[in-house]
N, C-alpha and C positions, 0 to 999 in steps of 0.2 A: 610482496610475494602473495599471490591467492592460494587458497585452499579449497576444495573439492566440497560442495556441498550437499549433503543426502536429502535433506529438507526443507523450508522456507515457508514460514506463515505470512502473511501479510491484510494489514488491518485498516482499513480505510474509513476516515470519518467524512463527510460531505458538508461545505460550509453552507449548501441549499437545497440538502435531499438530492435523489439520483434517481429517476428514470430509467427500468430496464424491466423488458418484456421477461415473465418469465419465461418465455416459447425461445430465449433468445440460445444461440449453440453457445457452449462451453468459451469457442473460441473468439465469437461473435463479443461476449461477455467481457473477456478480458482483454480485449482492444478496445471497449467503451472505458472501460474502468482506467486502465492506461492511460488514453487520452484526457480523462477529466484528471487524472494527477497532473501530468505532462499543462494541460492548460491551468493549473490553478485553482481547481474548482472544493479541494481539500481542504477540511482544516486542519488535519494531522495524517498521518502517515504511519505506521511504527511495521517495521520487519524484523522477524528472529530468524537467524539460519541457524541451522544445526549441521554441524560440519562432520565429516565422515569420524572423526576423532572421536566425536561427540561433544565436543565444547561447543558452546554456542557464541551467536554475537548479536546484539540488539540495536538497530537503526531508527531513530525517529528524525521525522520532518515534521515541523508542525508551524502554521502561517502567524508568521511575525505578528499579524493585525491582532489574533485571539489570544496572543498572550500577552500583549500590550492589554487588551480589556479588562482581566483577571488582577 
């Protein structure tokens, strides 16, 4: 069952920096940022939605390799 979400933060780390004009449009923005998730280019990931209840829920992705190193 989904829930309605009012919210969503989302935090991206880069496993080699990330390239982005800042001239770039909002939407321009988060189709590159997308993309480098979507290819791999992340080492971690993490999303908090906050749901219309107000409960929230926390998501991380974070690349197998760097926590192997740790």
């Amino acid at each position: 069952m989904t829930h309605e979400i009012r919210k969503a933060k989302i935090k991206c780390e880069f496993t080699n920096g990330f390239s982005l004009s800042p001239d770039t449009s909002t939407e321009n923005a988060l189709r590159k940022i997308l993309d480098a998730v979507k290819n791999g280019k992340t080492a971690e990931v993490k999303i908090v939605a906050e749901y219309m209840d107000g409960t929230e829920a926390d998501f991380e992705f974070a690349d197998e390799e760097d926590e192997e190193e740790d």
